[in-house]
C-alpha atoms as one frame of an Amber mdcrd trajectory, in Angstrom:
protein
   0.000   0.000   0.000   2.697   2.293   1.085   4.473   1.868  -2.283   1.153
   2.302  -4.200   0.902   5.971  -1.822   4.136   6.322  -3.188   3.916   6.309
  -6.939   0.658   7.835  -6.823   2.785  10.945  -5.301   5.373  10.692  -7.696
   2.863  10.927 -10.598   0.661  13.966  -8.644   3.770  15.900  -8.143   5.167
  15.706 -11.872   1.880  16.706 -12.963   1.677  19.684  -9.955   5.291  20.789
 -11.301   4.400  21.063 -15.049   1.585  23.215 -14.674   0.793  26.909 -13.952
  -0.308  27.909 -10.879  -3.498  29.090 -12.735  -4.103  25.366 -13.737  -4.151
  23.904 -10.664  -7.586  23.878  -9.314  -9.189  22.837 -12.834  -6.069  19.953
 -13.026  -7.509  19.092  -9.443 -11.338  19.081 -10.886 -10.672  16.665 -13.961
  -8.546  14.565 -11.839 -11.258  14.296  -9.779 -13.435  13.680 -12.788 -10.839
  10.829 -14.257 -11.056   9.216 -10.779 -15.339   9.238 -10.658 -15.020   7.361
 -14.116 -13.157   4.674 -13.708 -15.478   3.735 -10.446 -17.982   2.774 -13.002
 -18.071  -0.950 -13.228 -18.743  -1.411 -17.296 -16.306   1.641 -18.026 -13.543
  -0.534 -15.670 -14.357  -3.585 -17.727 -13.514  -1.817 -21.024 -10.197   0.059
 -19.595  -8.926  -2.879 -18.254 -10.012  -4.834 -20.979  -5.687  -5.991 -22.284
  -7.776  -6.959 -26.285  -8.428  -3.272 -26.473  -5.793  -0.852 -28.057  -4.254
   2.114 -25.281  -5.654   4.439 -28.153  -9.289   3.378 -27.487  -8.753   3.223
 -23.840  -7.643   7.128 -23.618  -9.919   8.599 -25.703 -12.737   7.047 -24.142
 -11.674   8.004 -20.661 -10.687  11.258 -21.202 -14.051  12.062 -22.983 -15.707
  12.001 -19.427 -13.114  15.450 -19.224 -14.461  18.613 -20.746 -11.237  20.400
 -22.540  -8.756  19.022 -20.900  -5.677  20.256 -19.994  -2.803  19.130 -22.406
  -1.185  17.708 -19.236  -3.902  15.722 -18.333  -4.260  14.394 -21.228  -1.096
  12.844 -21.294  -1.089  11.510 -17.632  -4.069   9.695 -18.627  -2.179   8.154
 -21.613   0.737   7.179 -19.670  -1.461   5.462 -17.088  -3.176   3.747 -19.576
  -0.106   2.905 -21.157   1.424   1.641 -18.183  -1.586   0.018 -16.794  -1.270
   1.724 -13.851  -5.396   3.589 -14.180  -6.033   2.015 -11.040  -3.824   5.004
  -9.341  -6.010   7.693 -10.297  -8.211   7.922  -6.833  -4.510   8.455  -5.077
  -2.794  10.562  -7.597  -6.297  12.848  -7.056  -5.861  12.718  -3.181  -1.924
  13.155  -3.028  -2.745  16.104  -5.701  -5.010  17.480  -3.565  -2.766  17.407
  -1.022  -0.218  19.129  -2.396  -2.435  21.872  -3.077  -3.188  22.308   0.067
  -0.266  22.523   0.788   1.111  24.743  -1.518  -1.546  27.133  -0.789  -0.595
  27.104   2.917  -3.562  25.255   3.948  -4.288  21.771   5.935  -7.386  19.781
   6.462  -8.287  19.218   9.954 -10.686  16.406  11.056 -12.455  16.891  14.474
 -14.355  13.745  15.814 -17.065  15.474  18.386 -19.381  14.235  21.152 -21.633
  17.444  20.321 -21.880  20.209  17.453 -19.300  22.632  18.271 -19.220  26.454
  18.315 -17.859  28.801  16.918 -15.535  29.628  19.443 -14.586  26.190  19.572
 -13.780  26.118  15.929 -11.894  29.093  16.086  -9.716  27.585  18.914  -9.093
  24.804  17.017  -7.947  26.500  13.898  -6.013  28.744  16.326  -3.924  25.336
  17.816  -3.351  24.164  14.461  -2.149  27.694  12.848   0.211  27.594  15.971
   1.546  23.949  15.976   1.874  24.124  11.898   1.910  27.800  10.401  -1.044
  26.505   7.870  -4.837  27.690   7.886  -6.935  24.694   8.337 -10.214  23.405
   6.427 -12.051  21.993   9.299 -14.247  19.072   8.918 -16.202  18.200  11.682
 -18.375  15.101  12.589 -20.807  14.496  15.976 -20.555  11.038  16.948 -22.538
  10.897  20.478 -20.385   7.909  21.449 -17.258   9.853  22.651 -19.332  10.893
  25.314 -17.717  14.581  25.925 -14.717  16.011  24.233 -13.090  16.109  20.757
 -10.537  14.081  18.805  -8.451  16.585  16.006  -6.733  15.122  13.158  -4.006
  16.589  10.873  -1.053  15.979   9.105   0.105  13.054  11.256  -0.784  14.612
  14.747  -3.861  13.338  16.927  -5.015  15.675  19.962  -7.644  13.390  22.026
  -9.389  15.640  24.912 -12.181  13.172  24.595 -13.752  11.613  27.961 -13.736
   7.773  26.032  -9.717   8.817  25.298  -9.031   9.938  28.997 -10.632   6.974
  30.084  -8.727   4.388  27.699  -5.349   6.552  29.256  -6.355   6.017  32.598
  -7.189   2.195  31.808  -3.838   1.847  30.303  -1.709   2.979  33.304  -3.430
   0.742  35.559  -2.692  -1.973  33.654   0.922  -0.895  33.900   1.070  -1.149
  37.757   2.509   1.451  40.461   4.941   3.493  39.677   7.776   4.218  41.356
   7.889   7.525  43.526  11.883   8.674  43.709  11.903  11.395  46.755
């Protein structure tokens, strides 16, 4: 999987680097449109039919794209040609990311026992401007089951102030015994 995550990349950021800046978001839109088709089960069976010329194969997938970019065009010929079409879903995300990225932004996830307010949000953006110098999208879901608290996600950090994650912390150290007091 890892490797997959990494050719994906390598793909999303040679296409990133040969566009203009301008480019970007509509490079993001028909990769995202590229990705969409090939979910469809009878357009799968025809691009990864091996009888049917790379020709065919292009031109029928990049027909789902309205004018697209000269760039895109020929990352969806080399995938084709490669048989590597399959990548498409992680060359969107990784492209995605990069864009993000580039633009000085980062998604945040928060995990919530309740809806949260707007001063809440805002402290949470706050925290993550501070811990990474990057605006954050925030994308927030209520799942009643944490009880109280939040969990935040981004980049590869994870801030748990959730009662269910206290108490699994708590659990955990009992299991682990006493510990020593040095005086």
């Amino acid at each position: 999987m890892k490797r997959i995550l990494s050719l994906a990349s390598k793909y999303s950021n040679a296409l990133f680097e040969s566009l203009a800046s301008e480019n970007h978001e509509k490079a993001l839109s028909q990769l995202h449109e590229l990705s969409q088709s090939i979910s469809n089960e009878e357009l799968s069976k025809f691009l990864f039919d091996p009888t049917i010329q790379a020709g065919r194969k292009t031109g029928m997938l990049l027909s789902f794209v309205e004018r697209p970019l000269e760039q895109i065009e020929r990352l969806a010929a080399l995938l084709v040609s490669m048989k590597r079409l399959e990548l498409l879903p992680d060359i969107e995300t990784s492209f995605a990311a990069r864009l993000l990225f580039e633009s000085k932004m980062i998604d945040v996830e928060v995990d919530s026992a309740l809806e949260l307010t707007s001063e809440d949000k805002e402290a949470i953006l706050e925290k993550v401007r501070e811990k990474t110098g990057m605006q954050g999208l925030l994308k927030v879901t209520v799942d009643p089951s944490m009880i109280a608290g939040y969990v935040i996600r981004f980049s590869d950090e994870v801030i748990d102030t959730s009662l269910s994650g206290r108490l699994k912390r708590v659990s955990q150290e009992l299991r682990s015994g006493p510990r020593e007091v040095i005086e």
